[in-house]
Legacy VTK file of the C-alpha trace (Angstrom):
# vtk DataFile Version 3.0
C-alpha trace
ASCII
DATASET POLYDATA
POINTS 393 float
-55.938 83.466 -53.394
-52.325 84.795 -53.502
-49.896 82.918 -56.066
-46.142 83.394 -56.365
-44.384 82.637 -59.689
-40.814 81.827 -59.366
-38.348 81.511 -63.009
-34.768 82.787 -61.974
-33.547 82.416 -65.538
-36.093 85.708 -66.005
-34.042 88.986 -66.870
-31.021 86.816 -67.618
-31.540 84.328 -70.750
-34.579 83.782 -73.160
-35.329 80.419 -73.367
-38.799 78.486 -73.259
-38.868 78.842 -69.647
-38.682 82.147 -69.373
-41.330 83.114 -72.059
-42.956 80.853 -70.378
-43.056 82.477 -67.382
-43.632 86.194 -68.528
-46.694 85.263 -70.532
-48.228 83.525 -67.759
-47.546 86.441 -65.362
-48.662 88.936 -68.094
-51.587 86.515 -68.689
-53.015 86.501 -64.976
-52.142 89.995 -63.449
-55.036 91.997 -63.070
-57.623 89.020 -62.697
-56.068 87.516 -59.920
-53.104 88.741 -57.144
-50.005 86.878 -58.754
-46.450 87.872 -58.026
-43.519 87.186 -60.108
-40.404 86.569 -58.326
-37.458 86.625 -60.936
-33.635 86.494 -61.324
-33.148 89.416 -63.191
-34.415 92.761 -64.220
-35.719 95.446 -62.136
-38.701 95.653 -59.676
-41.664 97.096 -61.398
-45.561 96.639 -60.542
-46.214 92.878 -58.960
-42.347 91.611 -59.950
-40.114 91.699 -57.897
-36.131 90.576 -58.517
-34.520 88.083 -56.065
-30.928 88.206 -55.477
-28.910 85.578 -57.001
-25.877 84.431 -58.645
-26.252 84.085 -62.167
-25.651 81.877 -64.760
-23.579 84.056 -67.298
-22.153 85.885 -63.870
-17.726 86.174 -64.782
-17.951 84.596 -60.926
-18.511 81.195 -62.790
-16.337 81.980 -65.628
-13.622 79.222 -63.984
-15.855 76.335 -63.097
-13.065 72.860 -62.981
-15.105 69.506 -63.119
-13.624 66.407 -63.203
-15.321 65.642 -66.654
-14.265 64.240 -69.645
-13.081 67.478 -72.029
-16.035 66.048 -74.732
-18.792 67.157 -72.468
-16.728 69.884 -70.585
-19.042 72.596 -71.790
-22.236 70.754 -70.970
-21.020 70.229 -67.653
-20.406 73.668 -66.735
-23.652 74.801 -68.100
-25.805 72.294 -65.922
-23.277 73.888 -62.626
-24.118 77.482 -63.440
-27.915 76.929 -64.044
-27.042 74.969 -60.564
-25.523 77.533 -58.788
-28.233 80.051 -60.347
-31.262 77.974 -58.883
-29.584 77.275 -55.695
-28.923 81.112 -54.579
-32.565 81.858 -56.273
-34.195 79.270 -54.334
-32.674 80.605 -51.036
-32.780 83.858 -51.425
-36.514 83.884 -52.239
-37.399 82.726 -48.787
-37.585 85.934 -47.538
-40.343 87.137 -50.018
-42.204 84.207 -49.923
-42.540 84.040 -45.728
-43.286 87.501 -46.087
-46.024 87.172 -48.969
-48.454 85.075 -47.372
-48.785 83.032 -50.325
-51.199 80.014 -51.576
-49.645 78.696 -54.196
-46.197 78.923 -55.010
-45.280 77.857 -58.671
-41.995 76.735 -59.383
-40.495 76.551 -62.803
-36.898 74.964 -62.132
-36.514 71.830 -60.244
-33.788 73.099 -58.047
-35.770 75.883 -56.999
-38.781 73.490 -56.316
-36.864 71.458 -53.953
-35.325 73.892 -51.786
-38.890 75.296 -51.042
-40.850 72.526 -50.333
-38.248 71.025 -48.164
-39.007 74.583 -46.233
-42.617 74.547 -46.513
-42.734 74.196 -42.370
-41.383 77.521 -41.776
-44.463 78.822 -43.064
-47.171 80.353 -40.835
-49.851 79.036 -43.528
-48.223 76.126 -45.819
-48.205 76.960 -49.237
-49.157 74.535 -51.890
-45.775 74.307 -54.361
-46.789 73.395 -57.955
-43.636 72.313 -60.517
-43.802 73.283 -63.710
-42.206 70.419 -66.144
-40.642 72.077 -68.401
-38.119 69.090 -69.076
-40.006 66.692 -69.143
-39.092 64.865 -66.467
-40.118 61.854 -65.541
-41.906 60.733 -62.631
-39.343 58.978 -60.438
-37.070 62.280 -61.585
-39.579 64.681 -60.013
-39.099 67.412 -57.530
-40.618 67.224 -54.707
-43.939 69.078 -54.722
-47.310 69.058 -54.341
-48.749 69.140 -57.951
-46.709 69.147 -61.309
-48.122 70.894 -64.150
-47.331 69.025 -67.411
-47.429 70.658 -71.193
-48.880 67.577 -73.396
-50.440 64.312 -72.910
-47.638 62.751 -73.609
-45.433 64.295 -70.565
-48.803 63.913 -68.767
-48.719 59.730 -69.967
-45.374 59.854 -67.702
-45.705 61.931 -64.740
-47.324 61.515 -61.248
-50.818 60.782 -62.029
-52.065 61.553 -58.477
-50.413 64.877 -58.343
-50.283 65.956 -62.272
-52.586 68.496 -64.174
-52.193 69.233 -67.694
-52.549 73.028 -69.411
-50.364 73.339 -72.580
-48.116 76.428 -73.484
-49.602 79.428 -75.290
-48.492 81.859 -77.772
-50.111 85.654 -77.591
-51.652 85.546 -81.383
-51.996 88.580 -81.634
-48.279 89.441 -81.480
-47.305 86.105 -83.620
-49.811 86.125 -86.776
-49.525 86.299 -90.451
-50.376 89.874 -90.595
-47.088 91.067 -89.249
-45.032 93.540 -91.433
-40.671 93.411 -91.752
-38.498 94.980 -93.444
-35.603 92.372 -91.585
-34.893 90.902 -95.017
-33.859 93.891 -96.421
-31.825 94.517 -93.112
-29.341 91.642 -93.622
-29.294 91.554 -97.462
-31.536 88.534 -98.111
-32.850 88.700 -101.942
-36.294 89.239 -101.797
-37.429 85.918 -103.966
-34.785 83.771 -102.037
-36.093 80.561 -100.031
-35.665 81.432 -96.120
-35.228 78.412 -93.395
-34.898 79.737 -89.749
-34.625 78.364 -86.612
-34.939 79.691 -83.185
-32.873 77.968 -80.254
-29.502 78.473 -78.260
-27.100 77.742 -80.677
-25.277 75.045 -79.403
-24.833 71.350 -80.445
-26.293 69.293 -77.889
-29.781 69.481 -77.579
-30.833 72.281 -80.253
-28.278 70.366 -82.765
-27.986 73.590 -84.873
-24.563 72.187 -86.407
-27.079 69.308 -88.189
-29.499 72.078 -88.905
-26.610 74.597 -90.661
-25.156 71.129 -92.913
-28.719 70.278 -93.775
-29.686 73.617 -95.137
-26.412 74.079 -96.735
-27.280 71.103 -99.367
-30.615 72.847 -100.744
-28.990 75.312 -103.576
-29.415 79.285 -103.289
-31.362 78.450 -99.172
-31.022 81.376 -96.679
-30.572 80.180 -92.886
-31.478 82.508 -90.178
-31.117 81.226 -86.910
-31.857 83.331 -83.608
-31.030 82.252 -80.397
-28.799 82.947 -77.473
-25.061 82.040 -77.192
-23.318 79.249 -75.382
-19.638 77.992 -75.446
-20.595 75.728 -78.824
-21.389 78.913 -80.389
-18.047 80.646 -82.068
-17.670 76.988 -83.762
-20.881 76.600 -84.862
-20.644 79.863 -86.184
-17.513 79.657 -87.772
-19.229 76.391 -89.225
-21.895 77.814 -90.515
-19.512 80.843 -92.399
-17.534 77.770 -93.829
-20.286 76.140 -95.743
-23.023 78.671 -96.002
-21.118 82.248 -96.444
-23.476 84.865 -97.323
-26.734 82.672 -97.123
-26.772 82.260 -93.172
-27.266 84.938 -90.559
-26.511 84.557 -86.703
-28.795 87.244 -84.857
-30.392 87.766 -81.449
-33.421 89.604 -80.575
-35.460 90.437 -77.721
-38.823 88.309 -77.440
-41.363 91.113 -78.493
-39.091 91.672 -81.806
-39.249 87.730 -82.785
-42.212 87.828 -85.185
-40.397 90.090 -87.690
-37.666 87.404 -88.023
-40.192 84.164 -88.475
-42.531 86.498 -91.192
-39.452 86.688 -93.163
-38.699 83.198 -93.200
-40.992 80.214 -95.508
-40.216 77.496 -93.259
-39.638 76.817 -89.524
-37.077 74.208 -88.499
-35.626 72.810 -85.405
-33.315 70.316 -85.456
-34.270 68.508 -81.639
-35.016 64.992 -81.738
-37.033 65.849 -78.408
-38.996 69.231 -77.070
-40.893 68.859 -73.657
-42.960 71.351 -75.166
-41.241 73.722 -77.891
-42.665 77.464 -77.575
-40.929 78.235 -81.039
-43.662 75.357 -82.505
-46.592 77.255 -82.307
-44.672 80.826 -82.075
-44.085 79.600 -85.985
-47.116 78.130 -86.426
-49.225 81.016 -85.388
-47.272 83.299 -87.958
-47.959 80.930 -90.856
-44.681 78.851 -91.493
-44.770 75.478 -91.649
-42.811 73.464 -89.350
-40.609 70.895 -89.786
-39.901 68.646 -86.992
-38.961 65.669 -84.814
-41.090 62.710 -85.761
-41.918 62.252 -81.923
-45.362 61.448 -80.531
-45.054 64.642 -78.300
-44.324 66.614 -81.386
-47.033 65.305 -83.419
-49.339 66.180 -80.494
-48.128 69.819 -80.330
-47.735 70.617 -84.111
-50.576 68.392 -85.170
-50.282 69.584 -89.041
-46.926 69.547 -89.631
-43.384 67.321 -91.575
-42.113 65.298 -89.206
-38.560 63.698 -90.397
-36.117 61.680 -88.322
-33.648 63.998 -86.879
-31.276 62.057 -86.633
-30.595 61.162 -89.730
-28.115 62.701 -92.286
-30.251 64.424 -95.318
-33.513 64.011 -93.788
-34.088 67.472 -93.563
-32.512 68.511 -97.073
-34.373 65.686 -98.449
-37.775 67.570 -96.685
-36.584 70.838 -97.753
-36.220 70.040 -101.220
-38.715 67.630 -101.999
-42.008 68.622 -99.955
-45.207 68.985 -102.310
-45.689 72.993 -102.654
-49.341 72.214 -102.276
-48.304 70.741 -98.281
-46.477 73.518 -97.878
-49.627 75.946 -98.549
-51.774 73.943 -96.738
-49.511 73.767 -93.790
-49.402 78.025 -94.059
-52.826 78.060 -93.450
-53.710 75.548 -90.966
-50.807 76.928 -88.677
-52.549 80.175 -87.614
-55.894 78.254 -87.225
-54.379 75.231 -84.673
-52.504 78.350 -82.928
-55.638 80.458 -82.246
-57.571 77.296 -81.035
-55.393 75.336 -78.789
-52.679 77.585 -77.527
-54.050 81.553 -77.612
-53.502 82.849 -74.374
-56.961 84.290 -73.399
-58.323 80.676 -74.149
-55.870 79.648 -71.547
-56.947 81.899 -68.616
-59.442 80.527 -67.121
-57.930 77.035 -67.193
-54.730 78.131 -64.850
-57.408 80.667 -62.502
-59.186 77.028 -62.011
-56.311 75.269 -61.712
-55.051 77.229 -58.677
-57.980 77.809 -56.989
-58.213 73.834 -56.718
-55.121 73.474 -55.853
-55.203 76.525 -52.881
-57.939 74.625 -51.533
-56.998 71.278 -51.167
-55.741 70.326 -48.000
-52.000 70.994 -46.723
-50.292 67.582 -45.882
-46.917 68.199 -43.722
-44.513 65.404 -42.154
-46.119 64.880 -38.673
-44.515 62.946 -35.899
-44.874 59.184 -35.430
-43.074 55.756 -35.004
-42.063 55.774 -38.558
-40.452 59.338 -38.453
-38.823 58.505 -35.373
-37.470 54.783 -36.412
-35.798 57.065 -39.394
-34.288 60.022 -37.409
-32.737 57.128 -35.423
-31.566 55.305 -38.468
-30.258 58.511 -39.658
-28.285 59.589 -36.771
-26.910 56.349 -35.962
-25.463 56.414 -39.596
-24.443 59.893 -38.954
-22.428 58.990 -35.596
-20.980 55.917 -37.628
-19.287 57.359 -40.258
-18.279 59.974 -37.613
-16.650 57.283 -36.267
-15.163 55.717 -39.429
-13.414 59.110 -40.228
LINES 1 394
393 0 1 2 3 4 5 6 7 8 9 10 11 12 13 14 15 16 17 18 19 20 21 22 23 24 25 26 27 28 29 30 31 32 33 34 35 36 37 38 39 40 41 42 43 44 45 46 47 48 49 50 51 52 53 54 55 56 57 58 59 60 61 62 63 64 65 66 67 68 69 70 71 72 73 74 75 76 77 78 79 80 81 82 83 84 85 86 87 88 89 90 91 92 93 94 95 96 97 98 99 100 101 102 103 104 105 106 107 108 109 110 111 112 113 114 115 116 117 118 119 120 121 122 123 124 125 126 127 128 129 130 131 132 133 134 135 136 137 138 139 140 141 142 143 144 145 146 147 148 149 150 151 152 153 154 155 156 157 158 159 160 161 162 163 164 165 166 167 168 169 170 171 172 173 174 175 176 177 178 179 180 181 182 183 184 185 186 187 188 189 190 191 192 193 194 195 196 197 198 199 200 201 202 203 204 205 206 207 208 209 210 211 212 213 214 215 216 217 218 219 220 221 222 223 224 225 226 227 228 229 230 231 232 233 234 235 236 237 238 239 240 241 242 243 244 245 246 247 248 249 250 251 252 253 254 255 256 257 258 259 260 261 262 263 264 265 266 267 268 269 270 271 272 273 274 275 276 277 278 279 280 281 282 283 284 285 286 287 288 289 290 291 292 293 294 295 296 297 298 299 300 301 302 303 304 305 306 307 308 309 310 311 312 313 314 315 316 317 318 319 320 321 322 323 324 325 326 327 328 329 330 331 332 333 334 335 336 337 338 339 340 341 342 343 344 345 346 347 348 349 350 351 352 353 354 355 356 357 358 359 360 361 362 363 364 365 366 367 368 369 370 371 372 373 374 375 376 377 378 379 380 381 382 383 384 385 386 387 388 389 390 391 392
């Protein structure tokens, strides 16, 4: 059983997906032959880097969309993960026809798409599995053969014929209580003050870290860390977050391995979303001992399990938790974190779900387009359309 796993946001951002991706490939090598195909990076042992055009490339730095200047910068961010996928999915071809492969397991949509619509040019059809990282769902769905979902809830809405379910997973013994840092004392935070951070692009749709930065700003003498990539909200959100916050807010980024020395300085986790398909960051948090404040959303509620769950949405909800939560919760919460994180989400427990997962899905059977008087009453349909509005024009 050969499987390929394709992320072409790997080696150029760090978002869910990606950690998604390199803790399932570093998961599975070694017990079964799985290749990771990524944008990024260099070639080492069983990865290999696809040629693409990426997202932060200065070749997209003048995208013009006729959008309304209010969700300008969303818009170009959707058209350079786009044009990212797109060049990805294409360019992978070449390494997939040559691997030979079983499964092929897809992490962006885009990419999905573009290989199963190519699935004929394959001497021995692959079966493509998406991975749903966005919740998607099921009329939205890529085409594919199975979709892997992250929570019941994402499982409630999917494609019931084609959709398996195997959660996210957090390596515990990278992210656990025991974890030493000295980060505190690297960006001046009083030892004895009350830390809040959050970990998410920083950005104002979607991550909402401008509600997160006024929220934490009302508790008196709170620090706010937040980590997380950069996007074209960032220099104002920044420059917010100087404005009412000065001193008691730090902007950082660090690499994925170097996360848990930021979350054991913090007390509490916090992200402001008022949805997560998933949420890595959840039980990244958890597993160190913070509690974590979220979303009151049935998916989060399934994921955290023991957690404060707030409305989002509304103004002072999360001072208000901040402020007034029963110390008592808050030590309870500390403790239950690490225990929820080693039983549902460890990544050894994992394992053996995925290596039974695939070899299912290698060995059902392969179900390609075949001709007959359907397939031919639509090519006709589609070429007369195509010869009328040849004729139109």
């Amino acid at each position: 059983m050969k499987i390929a796993l394709l992320c072409s946001g790997l080696g150029h951002v760090d978002r869910g997906h990606e950690i998604f991706a390199r803790d399932l490939f570093e998961m599975l090598k070694g017990t079964v032959d799985i290749t990771l195909l990524k944008g990024g990076g260099s070639d080492t042992e069983g990865e290999r880097v696809v040629d693409n055009i990426p997202r932060n490339s200065n070749l997209l730095a003048h995208i013009k969309l006729p959008v309304s200047p209010k969700w300008m910068s969303a818009a170009q961010e959707e058209e350079r993960l786009r044009v990212e996928t797109e060049t990805f999915a294409y360019a992978s071809l070449k390494p997939l026809l040559d691997g030979a492969y079983d499964v092929i397991h897809c992490l962006e949509q885009e990419v999905c798409n573009i290989v199963y619509a190519h699935r004929h040019l394959f001497e021995h059809t692959p079966k493509v599995i998406f991975s749903n990282g966005g919740a998607l769902p099921a009329r939205d769905l890529p085409d594919c053969d199975f979709v892997q979902e992250h929570t019941g809830y994402n499982l409630s809405r999917s494609r019931r014929d084609k959709a398996f379910m195997i959660p996210h997973g957090v390596d515990c013994s990278q992210f656990h209580p025991g974890v030493t840092t000295d980060f505190r004392q690297q960006h001046g935070i009083p030892s004895d003050a009350f830390v809040v951070i959050s970990v998410g692009t920083v950005c104002y749709w979607h991550k909402r870290m401008d509600y997160v930065i006024r929220e934490v700003a009302a508790v008196p003498g709170a620090y706010l860390v937040i980590v997380g990539q950069e996007s074209a909200d960032t220099a104002q959100i920044v420059k917010l977050g100087k404005e009412l916050m000065g001193a008691r807010i730090i902007f950082t980024r660090m690499p994925h391995d170097e996360l848990p020395r930021a979350y054991k300085a913090a007390d509490v986790f916090v992200l402001g979303s008022l949805f997560e398909t998933f949420g890595i960051v959840y039980i990244e948090a958890m597993a160190m001992g913070l509690p974590v404040i979220c979303t009151n959303h049935v998916n989060q509620r399934s994921i955290v399990r023991d957690g404060i769950f707030i409305d989002m949405s509304k103004s002072g909800a999360l001072t208000a938790a901040l402020r007034e939560t029963d110390p008592v919760l808050l030590a309870s919460l500390r403790a239950k974190g690490p225990e929820n994180a080693a039983v549902y989400y460890d990544l050894p427990l994992l394992r053996q779900r995925y290596i039974d997962e695939y070899r299912r899905i290698a060995e059902s059977p392969t179900i390609l387009p075949s001709y007959s008087p359907r397939t031919k009453l639509a090519a006709n349909l589609r070429n007369g359309l195509r010869r009328l509005v040849g004729a139109i024009r």
